[in-house]
VEXDO-962708 format. One record per residue: residue in one letter; x, y, z of N, C-alpha, C in turn. Coordinates in Angstrom, 3 decimals, always signed. Layout:
# residues N
<r><residuo>a</residuo><n_x>X</n_x><n_y>Y</n_y><n_z>Z</n_z><ca_x>X</ca_x><ca_y>Y</ca_y><ca_z>Z</ca_z><c_x>X</c_x><c_y>Y</c_y><c_z>Z</c_z></r>
...
***
This chain:
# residues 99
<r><residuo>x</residuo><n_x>+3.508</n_x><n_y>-11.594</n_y><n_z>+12.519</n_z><ca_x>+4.108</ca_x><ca_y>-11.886</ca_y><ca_z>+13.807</ca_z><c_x>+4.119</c_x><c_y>-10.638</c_y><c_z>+14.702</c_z></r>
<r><residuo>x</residuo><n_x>+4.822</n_x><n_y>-9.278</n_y><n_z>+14.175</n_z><ca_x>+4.370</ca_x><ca_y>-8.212</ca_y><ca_z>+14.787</ca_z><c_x>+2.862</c_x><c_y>-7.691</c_y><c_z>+15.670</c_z></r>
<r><residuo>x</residuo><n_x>+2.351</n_x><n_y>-7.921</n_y><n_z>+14.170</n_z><ca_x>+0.826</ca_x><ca_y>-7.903</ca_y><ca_z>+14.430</ca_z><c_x>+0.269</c_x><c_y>-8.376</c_y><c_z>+15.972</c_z></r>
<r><residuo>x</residuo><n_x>+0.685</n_x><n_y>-9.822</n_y><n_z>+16.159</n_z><ca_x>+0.071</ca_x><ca_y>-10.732</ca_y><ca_z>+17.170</ca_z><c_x>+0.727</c_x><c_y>-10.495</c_y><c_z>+18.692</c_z></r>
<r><residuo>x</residuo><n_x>+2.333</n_x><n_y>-9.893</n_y><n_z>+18.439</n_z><ca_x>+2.628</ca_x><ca_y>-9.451</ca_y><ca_z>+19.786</ca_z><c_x>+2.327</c_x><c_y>-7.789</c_y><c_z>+19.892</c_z></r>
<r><residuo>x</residuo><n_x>+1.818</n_x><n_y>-7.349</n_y><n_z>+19.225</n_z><ca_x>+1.291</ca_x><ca_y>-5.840</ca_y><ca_z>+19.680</ca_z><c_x>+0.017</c_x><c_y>-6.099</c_y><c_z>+20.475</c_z></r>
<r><residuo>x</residuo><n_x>-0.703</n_x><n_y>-7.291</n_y><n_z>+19.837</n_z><ca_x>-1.707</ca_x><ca_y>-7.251</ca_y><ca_z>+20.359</ca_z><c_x>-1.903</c_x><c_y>-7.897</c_y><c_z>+21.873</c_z></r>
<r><residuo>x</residuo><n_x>-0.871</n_x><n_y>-8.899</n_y><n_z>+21.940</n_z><ca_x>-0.226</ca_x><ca_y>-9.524</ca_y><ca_z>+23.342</ca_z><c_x>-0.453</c_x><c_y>-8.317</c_y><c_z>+24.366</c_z></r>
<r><residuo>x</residuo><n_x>+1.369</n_x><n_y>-7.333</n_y><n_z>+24.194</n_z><ca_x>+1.205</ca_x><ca_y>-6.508</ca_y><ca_z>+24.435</ca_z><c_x>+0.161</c_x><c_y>-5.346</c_y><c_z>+25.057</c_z></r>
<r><residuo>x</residuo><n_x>-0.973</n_x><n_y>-5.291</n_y><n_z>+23.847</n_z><ca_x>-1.923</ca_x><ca_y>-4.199</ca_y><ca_z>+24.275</ca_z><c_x>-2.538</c_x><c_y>-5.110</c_y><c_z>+25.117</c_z></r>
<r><residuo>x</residuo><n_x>-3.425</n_x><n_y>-6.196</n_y><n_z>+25.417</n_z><ca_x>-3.942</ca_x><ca_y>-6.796</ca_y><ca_z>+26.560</ca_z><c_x>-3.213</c_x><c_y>-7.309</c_y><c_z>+27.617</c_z></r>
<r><residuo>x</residuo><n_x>-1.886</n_x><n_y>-7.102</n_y><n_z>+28.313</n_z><ca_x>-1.044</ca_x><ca_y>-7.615</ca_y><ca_z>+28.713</ca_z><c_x>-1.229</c_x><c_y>-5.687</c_y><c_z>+30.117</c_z></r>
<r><residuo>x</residuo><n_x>-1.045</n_x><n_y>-4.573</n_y><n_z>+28.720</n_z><ca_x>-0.996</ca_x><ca_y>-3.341</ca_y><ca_z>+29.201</ca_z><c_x>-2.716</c_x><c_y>-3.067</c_y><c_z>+30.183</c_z></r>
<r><residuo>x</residuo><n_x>-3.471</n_x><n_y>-3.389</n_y><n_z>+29.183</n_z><ca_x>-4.867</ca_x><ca_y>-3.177</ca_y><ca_z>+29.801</ca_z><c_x>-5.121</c_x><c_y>-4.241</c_y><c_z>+31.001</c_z></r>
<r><residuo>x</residuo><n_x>-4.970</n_x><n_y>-5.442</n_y><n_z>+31.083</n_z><ca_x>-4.961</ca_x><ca_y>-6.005</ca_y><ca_z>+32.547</ca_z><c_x>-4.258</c_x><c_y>-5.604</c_y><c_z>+33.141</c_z></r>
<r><residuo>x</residuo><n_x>-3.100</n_x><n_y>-5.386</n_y><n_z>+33.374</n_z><ca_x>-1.889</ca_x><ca_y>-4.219</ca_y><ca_z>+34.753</ca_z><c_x>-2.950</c_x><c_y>-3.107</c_y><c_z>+34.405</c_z></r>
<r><residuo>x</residuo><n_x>-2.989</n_x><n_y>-2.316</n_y><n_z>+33.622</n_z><ca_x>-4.317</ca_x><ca_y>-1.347</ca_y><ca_z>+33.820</ca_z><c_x>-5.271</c_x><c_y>-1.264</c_y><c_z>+34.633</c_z></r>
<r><residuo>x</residuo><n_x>-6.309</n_x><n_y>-2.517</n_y><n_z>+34.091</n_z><ca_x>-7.164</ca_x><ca_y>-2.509</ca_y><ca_z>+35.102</ca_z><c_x>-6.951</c_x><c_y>-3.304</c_y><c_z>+36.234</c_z></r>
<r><residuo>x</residuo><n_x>-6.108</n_x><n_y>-3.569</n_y><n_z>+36.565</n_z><ca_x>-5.605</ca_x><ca_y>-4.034</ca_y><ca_z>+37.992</ca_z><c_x>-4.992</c_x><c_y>-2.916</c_y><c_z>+39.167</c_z></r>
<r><residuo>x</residuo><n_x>-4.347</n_x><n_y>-2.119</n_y><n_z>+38.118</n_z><ca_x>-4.125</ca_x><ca_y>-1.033</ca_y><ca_z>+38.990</ca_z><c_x>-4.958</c_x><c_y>-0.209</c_y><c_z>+39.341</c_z></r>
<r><residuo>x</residuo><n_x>-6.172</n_x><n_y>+0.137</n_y><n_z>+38.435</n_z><ca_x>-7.516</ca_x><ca_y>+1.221</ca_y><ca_z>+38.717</ca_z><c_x>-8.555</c_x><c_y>+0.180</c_y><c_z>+39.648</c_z></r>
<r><residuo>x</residuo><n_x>-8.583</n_x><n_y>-0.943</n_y><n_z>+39.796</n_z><ca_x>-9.313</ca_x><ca_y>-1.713</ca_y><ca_z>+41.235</ca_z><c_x>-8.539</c_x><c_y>-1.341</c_y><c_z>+42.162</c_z></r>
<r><residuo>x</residuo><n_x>-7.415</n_x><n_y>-1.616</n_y><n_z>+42.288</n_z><ca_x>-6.687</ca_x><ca_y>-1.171</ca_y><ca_z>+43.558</ca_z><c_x>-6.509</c_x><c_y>+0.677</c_y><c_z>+43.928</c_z></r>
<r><residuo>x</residuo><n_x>-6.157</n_x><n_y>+0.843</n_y><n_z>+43.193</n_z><ca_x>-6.805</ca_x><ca_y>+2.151</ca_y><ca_z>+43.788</ca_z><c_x>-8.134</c_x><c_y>+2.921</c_y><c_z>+44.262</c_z></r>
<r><residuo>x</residuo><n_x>-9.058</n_x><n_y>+2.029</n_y><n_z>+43.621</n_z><ca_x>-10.789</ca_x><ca_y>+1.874</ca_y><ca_z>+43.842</ca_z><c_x>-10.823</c_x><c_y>+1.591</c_y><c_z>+44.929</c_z></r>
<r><residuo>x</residuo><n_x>-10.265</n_x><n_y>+0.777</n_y><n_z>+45.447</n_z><ca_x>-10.455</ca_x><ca_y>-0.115</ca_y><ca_z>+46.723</ca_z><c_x>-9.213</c_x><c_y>+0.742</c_y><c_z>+47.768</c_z></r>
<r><residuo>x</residuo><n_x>-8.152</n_x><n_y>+1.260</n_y><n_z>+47.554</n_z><ca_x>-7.336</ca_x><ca_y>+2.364</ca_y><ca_z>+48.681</ca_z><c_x>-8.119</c_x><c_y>+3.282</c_y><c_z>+48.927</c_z></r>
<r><residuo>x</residuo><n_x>-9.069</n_x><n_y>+3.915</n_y><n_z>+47.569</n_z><ca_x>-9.407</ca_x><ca_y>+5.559</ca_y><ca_z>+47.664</ca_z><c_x>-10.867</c_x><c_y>+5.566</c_y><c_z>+48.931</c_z></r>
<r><residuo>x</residuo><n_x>-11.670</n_x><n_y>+3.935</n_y><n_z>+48.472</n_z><ca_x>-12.940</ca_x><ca_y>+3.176</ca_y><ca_z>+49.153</ca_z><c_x>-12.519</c_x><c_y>+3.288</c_y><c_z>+50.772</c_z></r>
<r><residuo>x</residuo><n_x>-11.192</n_x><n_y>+2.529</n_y><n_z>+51.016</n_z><ca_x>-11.198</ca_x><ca_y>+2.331</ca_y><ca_z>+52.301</ca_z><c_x>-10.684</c_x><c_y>+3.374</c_y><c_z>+53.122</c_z></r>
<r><residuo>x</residuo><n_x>-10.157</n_x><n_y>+4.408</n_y><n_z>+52.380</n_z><ca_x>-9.294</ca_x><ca_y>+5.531</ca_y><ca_z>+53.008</ca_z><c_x>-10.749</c_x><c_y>+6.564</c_y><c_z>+53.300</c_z></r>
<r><residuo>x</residuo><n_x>-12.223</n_x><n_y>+6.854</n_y><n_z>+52.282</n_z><ca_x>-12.675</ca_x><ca_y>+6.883</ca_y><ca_z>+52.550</ca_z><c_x>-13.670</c_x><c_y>+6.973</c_y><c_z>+54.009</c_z></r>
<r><residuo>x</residuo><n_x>-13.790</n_x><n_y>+5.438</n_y><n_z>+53.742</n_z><ca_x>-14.629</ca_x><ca_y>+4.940</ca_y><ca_z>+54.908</ca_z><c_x>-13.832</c_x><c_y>+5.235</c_y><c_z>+56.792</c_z></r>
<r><residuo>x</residuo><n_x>-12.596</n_x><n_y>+5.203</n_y><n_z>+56.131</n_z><ca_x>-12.032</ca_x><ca_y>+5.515</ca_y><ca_z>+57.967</ca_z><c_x>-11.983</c_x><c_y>+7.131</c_y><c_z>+57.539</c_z></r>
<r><residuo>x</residuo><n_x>-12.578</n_x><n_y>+7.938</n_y><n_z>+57.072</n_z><ca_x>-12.815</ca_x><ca_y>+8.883</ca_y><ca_z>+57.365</ca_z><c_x>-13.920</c_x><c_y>+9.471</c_y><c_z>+57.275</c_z></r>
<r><residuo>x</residuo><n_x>-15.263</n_x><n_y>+8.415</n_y><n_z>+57.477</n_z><ca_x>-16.260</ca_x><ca_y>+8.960</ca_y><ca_z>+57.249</ca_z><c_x>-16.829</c_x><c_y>+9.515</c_y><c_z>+56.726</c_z></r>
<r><residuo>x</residuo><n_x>-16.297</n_x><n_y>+8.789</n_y><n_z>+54.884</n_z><ca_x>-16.857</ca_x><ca_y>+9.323</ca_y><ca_z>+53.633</ca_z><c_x>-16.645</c_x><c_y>+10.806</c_y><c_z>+53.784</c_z></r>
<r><residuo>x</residuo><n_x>-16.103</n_x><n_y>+11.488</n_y><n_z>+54.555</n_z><ca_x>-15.607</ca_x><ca_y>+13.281</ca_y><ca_z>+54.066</ca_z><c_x>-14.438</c_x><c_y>+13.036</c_y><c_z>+53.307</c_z></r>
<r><residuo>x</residuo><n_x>-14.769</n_x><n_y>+14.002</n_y><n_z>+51.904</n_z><ca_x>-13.675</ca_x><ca_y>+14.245</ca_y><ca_z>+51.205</ca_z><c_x>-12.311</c_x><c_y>+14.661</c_y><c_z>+51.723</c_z></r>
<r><residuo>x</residuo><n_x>-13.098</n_x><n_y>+16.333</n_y><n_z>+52.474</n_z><ca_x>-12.120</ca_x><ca_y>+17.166</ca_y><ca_z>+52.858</ca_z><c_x>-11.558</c_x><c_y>+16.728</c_y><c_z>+53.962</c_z></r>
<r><residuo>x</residuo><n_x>-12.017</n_x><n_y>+15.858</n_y><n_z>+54.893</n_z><ca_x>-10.973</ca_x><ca_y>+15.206</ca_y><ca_z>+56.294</ca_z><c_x>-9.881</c_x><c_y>+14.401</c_y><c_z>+55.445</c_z></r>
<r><residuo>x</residuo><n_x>-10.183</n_x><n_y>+13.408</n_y><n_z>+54.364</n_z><ca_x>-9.523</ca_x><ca_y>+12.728</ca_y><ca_z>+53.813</ca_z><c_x>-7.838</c_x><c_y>+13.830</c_y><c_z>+52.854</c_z></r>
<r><residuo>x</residuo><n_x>-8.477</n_x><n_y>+14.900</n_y><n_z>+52.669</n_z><ca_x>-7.683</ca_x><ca_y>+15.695</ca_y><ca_z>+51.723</ca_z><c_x>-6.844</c_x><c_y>+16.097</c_y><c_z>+53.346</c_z></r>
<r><residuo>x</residuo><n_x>-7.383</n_x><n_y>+16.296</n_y><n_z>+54.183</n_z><ca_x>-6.747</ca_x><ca_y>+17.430</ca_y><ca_z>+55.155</ca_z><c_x>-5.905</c_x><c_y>+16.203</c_y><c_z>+55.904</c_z></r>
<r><residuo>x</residuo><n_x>-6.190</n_x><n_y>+14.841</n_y><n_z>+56.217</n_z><ca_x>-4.969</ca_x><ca_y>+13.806</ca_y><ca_z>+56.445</ca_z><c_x>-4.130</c_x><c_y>+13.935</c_y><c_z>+55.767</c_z></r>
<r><residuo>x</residuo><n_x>-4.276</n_x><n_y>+13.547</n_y><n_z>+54.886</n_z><ca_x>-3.105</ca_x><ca_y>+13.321</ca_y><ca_z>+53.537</ca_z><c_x>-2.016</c_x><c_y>+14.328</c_y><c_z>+53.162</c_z></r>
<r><residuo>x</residuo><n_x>-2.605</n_x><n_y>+15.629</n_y><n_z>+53.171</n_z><ca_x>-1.688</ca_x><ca_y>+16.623</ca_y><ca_z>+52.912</ca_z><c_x>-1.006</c_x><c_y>+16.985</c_y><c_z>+54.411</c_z></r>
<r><residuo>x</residuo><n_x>-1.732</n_x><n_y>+16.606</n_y><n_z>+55.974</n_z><ca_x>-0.582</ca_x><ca_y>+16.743</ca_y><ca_z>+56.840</ca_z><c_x>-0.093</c_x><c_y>+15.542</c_y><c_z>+56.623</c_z></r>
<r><residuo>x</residuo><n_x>-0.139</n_x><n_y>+14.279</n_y><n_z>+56.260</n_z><ca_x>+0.971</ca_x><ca_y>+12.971</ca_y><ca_z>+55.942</ca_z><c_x>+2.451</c_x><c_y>+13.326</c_y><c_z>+55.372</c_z></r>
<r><residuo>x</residuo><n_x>+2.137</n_x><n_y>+14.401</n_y><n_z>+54.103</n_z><ca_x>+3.298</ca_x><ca_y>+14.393</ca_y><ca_z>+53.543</ca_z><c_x>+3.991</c_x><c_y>+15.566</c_y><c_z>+53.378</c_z></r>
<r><residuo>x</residuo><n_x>+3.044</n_x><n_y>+16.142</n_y><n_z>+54.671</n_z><ca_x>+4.056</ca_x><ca_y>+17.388</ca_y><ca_z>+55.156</ca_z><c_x>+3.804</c_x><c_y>+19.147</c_y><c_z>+54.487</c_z></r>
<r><residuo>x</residuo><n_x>+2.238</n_x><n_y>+18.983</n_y><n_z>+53.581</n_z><ca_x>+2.084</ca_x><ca_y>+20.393</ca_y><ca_z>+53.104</ca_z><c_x>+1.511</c_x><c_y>+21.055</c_y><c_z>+53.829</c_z></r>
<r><residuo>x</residuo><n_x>+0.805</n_x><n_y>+20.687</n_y><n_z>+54.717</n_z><ca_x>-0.133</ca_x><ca_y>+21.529</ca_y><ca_z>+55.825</ca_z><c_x>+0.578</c_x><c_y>+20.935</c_y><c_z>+57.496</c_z></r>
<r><residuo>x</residuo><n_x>+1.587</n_x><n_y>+21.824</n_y><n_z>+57.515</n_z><ca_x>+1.851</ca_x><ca_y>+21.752</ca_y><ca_z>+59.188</ca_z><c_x>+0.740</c_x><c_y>+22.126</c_y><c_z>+60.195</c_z></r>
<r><residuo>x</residuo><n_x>+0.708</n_x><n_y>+21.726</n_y><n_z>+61.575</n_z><ca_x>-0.017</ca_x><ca_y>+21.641</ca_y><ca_z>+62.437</ca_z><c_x>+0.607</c_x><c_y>+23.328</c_y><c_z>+63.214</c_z></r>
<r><residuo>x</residuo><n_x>-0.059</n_x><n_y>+24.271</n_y><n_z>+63.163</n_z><ca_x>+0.576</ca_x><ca_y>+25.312</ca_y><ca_z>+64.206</ca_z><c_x>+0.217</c_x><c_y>+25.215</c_y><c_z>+65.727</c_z></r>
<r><residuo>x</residuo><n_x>+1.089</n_x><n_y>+25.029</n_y><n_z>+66.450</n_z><ca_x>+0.751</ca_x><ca_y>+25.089</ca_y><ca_z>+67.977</ca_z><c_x>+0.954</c_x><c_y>+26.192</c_y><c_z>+68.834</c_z></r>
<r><residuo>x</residuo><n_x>+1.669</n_x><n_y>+27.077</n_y><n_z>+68.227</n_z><ca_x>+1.996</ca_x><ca_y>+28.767</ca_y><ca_z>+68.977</ca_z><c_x>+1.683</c_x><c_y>+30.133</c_y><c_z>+68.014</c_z></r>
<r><residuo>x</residuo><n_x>+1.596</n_x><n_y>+31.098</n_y><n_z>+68.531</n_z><ca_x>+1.373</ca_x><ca_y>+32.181</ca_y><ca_z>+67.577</ca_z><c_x>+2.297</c_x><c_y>+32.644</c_y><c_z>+66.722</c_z></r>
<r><residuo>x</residuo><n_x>+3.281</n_x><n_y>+32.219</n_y><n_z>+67.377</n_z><ca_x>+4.461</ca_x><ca_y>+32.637</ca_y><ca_z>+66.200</ca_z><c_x>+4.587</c_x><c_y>+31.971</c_y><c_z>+65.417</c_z></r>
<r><residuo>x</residuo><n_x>+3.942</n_x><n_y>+30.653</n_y><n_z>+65.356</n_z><ca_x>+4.482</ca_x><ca_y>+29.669</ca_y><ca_z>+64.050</ca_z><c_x>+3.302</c_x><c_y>+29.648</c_y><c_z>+63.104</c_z></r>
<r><residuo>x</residuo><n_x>+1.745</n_x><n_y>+30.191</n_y><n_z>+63.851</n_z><ca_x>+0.917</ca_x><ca_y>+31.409</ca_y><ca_z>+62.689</ca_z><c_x>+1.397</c_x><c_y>+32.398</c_y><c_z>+62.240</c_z></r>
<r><residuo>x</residuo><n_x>+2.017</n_x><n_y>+32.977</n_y><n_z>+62.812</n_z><ca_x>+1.909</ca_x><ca_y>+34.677</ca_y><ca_z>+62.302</ca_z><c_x>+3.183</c_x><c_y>+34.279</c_y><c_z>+61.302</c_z></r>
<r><residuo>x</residuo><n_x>+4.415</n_x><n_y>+33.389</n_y><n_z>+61.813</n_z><ca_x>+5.425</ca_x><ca_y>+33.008</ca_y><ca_z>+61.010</ca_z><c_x>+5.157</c_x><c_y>+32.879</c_y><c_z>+59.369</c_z></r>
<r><residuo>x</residuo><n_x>+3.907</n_x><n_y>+31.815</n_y><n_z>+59.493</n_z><ca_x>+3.186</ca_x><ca_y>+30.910</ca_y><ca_z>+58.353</ca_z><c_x>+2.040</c_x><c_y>+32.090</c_y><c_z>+57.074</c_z></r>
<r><residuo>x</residuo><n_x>+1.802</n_x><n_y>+33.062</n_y><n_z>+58.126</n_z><ca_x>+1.109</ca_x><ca_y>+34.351</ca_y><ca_z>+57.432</ca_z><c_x>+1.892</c_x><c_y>+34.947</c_y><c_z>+56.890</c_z></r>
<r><residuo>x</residuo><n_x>+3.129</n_x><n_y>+35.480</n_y><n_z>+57.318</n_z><ca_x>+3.673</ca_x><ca_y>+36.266</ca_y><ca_z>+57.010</ca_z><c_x>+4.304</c_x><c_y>+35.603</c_y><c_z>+55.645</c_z></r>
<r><residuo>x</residuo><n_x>+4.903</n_x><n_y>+34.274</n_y><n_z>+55.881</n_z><ca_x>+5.563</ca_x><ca_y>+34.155</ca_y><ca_z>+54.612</ca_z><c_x>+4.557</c_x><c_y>+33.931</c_y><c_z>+53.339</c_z></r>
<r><residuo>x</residuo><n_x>+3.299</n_x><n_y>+33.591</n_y><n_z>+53.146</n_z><ca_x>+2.041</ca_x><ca_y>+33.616</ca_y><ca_z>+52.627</ca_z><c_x>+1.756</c_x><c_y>+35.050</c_y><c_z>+51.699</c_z></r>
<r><residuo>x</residuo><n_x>+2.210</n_x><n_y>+35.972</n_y><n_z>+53.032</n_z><ca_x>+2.105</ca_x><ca_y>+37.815</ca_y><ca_z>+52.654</ca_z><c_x>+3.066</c_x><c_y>+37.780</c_y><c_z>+51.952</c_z></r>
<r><residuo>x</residuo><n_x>+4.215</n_x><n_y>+37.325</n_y><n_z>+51.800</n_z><ca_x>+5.554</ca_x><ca_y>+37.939</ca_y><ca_z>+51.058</ca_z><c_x>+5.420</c_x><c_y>+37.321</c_y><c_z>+49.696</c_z></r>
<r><residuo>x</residuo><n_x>+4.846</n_x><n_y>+35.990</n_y><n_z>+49.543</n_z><ca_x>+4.202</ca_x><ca_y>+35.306</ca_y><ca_z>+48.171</ca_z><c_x>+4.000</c_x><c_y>+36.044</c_y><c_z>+47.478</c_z></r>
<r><residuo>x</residuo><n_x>+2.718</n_x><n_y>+36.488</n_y><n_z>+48.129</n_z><ca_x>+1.561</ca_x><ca_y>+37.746</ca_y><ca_z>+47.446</ca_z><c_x>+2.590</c_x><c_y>+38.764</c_y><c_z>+47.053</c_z></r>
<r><residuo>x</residuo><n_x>+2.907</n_x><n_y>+39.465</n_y><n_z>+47.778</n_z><ca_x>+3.757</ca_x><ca_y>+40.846</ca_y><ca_z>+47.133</ca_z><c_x>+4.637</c_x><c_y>+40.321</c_y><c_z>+46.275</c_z></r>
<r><residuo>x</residuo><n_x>+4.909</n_x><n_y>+39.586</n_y><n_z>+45.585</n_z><ca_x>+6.255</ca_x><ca_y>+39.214</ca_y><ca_z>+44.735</ca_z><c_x>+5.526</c_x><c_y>+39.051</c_y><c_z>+43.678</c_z></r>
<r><residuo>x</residuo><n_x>+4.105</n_x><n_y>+38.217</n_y><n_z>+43.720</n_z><ca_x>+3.528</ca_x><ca_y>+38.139</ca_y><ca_z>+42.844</ca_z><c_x>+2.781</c_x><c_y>+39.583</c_y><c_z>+42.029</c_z></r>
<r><residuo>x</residuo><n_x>+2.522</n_x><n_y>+40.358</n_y><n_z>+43.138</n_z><ca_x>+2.173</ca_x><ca_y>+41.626</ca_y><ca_z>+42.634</ca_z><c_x>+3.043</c_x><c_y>+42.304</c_y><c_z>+42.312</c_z></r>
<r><residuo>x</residuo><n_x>+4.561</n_x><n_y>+42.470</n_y><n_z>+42.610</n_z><ca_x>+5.626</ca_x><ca_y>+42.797</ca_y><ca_z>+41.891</ca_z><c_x>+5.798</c_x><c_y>+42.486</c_y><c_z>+40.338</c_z></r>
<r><residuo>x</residuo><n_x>+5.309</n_x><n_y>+41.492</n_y><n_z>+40.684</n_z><ca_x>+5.153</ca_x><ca_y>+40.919</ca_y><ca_z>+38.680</ca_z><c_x>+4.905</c_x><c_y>+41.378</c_y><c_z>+38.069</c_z></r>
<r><residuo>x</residuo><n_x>+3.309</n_x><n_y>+41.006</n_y><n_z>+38.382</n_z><ca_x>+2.725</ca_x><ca_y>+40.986</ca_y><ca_z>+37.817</ca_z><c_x>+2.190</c_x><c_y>+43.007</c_y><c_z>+37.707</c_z></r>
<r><residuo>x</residuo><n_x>+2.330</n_x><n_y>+43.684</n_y><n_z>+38.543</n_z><ca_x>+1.575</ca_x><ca_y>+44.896</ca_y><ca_z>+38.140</ca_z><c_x>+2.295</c_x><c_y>+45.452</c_y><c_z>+36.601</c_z></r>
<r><residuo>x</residuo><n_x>+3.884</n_x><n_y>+45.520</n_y><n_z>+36.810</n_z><ca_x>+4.208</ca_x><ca_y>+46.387</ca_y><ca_z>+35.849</ca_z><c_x>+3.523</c_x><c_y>+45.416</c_y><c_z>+34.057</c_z></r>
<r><residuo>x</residuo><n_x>+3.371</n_x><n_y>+44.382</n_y><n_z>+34.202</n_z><ca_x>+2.889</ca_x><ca_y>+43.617</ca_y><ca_z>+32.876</ca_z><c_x>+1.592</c_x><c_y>+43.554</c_y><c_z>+32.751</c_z></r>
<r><residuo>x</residuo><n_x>+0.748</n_x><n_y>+44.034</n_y><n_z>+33.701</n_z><ca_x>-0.116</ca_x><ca_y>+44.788</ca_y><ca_z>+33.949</ca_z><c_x>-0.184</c_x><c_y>+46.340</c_y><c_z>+33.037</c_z></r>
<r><residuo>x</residuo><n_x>+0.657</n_x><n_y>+46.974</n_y><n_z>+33.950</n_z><ca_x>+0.616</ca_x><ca_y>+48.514</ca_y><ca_z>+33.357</ca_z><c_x>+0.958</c_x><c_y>+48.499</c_y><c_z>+31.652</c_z></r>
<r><residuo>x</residuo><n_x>+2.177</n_x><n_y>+47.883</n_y><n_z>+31.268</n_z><ca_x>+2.319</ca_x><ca_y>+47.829</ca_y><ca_z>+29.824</ca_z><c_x>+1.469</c_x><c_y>+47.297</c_y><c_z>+29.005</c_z></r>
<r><residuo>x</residuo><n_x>+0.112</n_x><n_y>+46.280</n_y><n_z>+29.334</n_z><ca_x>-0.727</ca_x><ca_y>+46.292</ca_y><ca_z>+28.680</ca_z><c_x>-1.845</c_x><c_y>+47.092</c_y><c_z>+28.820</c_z></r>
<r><residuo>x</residuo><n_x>-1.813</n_x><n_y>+47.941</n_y><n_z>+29.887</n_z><ca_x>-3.209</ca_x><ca_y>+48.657</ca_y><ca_z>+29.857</ca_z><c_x>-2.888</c_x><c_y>+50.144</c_y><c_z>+28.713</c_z></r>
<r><residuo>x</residuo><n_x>-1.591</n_x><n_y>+50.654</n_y><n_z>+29.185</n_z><ca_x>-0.988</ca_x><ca_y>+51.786</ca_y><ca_z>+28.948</ca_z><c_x>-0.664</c_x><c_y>+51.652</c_y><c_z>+26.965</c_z></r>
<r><residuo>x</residuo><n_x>-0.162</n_x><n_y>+50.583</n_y><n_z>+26.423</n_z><ca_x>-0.219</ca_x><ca_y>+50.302</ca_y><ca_z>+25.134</ca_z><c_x>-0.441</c_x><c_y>+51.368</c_y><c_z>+24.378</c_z></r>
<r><residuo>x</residuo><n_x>+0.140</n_x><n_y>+51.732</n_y><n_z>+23.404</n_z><ca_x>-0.361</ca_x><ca_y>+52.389</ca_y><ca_z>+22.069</ca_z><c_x>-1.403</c_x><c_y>+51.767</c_y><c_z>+21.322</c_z></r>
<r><residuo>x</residuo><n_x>-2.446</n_x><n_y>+52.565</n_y><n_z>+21.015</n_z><ca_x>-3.304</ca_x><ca_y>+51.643</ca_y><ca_z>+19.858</ca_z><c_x>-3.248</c_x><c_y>+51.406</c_y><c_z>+18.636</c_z></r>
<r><residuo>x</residuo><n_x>-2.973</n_x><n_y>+50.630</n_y><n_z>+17.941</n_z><ca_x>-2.743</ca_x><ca_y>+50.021</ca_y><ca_z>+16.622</ca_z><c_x>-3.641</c_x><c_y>+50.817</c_y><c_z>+15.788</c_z></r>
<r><residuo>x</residuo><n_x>-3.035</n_x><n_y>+52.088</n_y><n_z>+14.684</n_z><ca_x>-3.380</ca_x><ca_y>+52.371</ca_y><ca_z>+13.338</ca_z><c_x>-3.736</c_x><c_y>+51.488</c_y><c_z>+12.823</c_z></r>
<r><residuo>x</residuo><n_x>-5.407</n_x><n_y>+51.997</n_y><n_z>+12.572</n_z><ca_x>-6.324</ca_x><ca_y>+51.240</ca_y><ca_z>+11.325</ca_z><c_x>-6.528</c_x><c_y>+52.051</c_y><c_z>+10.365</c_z></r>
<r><residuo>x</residuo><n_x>-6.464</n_x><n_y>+51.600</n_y><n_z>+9.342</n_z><ca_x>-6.797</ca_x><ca_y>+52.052</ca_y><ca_z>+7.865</ca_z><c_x>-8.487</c_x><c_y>+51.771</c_y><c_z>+7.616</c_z></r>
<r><residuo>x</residuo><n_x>-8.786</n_x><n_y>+52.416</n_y><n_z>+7.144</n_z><ca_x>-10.519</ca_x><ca_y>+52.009</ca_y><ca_z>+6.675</ca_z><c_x>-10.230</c_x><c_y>+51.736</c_y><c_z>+5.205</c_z></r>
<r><residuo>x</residuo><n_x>-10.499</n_x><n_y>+50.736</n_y><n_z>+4.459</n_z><ca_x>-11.211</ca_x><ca_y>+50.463</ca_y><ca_z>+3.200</ca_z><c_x>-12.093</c_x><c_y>+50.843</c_y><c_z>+2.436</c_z></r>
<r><residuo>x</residuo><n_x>-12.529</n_x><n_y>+50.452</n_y><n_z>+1.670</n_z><ca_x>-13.335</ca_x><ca_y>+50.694</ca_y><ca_z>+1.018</ca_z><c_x>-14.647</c_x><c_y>+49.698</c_y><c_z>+1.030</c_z></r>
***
C-alpha cells in the first residue's frame, strides 16, 4: 500500500514539475521576445524592476553610487590584506628527511 502511494505521489510531484518548467519556458520565451531576444536588455529590465540597478539622473546620485561602491572595496581590502599577509609571511614547516 505504501509502495503504490509513493508512487502516486512521485508522478503527482513530476506533473506540477513539469507544469511548472513549461510555464516558465513560455514566461522566460515571451519576456524574451518583447525584448528582442537580448539577454542582457532582458537582465537590465528585470534588475531595474526590483530595484538593484537604480536609474541615475544627476551627478551626485553617480558620484553618490561610486563612492559607496569605493567604500565596499576598501573594507574588503581591509580584510582581506592582513589574511593575506599572515599567509604569505608564515613560518615554514620543519621537514625531516628519511631514509
Amino acid at each position: 500500500m505504501a509502495d503504490k502511494t509513493s508512487k502516486t505521489a512521485s508522478r503527482v510531484i513530476l506533473v506540477v514539475g513539469s507544469m511548472m518548467c513549461l510555464w516558465v519556458a513560455a514566461a522566460l520565451t515571451g519576456a524574451l521576445y518583447q525584448a528582442n531576444w537580448s539577454v542582457s536588455t532582458l537582465a537590465s529590465q528585470y534588475m531595474t524592476a526590483i530595484g538593484m540597478i537604480k536609474p541615475l539622473h544627476t551627478l551626485v546620485d553617480y558620484y553618490t553610487h561610486i563612492k559607496g561602491i569605493e567604500y565596499l572595496i576598501c573594507v574588503s581590502f581591509f580584510v582581506a590584506f592582513p589574511v593575506f599577509f599572515k599567509y604569505v609571511n608564515k613560518a615554514p614547516d620543519k621537514v625531516t628527511a628519511g631514509k
